[in-house]
C-alpha positions as CSV (number, residue, x, y, z in Angstrom):
1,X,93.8,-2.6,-51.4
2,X,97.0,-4.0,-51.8
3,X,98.7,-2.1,-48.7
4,X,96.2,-4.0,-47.0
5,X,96.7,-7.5,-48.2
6,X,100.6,-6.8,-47.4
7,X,100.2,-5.2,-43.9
8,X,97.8,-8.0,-42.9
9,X,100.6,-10.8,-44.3
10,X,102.5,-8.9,-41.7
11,X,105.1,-6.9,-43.9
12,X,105.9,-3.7,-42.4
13,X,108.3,-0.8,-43.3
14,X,111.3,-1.0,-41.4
15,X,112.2,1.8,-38.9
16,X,110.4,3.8,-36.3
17,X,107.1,6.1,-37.5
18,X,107.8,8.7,-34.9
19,X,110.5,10.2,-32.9
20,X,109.4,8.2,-29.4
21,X,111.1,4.8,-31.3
22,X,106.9,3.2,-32.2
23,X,107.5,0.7,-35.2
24,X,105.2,0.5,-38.0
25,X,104.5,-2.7,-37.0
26,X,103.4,-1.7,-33.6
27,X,100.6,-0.2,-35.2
28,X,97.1,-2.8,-35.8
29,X,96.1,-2.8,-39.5
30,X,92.7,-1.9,-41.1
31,X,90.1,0.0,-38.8
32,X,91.6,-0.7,-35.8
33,X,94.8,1.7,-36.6
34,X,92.6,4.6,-36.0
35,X,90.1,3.1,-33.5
36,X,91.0,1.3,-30.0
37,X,94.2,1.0,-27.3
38,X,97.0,0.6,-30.2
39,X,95.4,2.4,-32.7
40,X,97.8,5.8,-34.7
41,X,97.5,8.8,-32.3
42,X,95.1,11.6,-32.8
43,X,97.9,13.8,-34.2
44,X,99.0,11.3,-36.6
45,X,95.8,11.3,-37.7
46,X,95.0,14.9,-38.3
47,X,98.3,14.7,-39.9
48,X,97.5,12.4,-42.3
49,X,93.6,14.2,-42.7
50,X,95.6,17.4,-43.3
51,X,98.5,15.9,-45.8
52,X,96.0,14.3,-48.4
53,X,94.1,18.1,-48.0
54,X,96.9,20.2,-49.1
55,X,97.5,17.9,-51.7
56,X,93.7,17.9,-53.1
57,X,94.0,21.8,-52.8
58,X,97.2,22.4,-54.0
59,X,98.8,20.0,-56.2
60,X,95.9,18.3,-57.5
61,X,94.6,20.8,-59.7
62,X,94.8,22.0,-63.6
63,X,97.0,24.7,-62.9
64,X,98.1,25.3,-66.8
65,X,94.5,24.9,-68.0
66,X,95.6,22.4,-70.6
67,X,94.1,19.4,-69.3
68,X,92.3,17.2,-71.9
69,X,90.1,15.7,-69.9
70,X,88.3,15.7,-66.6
71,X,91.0,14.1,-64.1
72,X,94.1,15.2,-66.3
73,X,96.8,16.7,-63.8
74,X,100.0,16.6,-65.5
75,X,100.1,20.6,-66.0
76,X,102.8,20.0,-68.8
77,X,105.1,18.4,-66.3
78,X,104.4,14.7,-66.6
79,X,103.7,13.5,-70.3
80,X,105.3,9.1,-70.3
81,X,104.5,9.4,-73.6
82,X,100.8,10.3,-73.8
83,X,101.2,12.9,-76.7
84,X,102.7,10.6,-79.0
85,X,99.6,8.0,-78.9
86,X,96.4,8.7,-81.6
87,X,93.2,9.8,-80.2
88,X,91.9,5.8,-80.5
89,X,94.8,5.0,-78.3
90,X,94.0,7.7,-75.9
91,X,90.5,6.5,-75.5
92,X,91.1,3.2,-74.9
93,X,93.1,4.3,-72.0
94,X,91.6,6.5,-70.5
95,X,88.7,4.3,-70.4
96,X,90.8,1.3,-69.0
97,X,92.3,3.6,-66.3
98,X,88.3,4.3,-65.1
99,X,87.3,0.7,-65.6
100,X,90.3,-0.1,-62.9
101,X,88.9,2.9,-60.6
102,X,91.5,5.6,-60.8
């Protein structure tokens, strides 16, 4: 959502996307980047299909098997503090996180 609202103000990382010199800002936003004359090539595409794969497949997962709940992925790696909250606190969010969509 909000990579939209910023692409479409027209703020674009700096720099070239590829090794031919194309700018992110040569690229159209919303469903015209993978659709029409300018839109991301095919094999930035499958790229980008294949990226957000490997990382549903491989990284997020409960390799440890110590989640606490459905979504949990830290495997004992990431904690920000979430041990040291009560069970109340833990609810609450957890239930704001799903309220926001994540």
């Amino acid at each position: 959502f909000l990579g939209q609202i910023v692409t479409r103000a027209g703020i674009h990382i700096p720099g070239s996307i590829d090794l031919a010199g194309n700018s992110f800002d040569s690229f159209p936003d919303g469903l015209a980047a993978i659709s029409g004359p300018d839109a991301i090539p095919q094999a930035g595409l499958i790229q980008i299909f294949l990226f957000v794969g490997f990382l549903e497949l491989g990284v997020m997962k409960d390799v440890t098997g110590d989640s606490e709940f459905p979504g949990d992925f830290r495997n004992g790696a990431l904690d920000f503090g979430w041990d040291t909250f009560d069970e109340e606190t833990k609810l609450s969010k957890r239930a704001i996180e799903l309220n926001n969509g994540r």
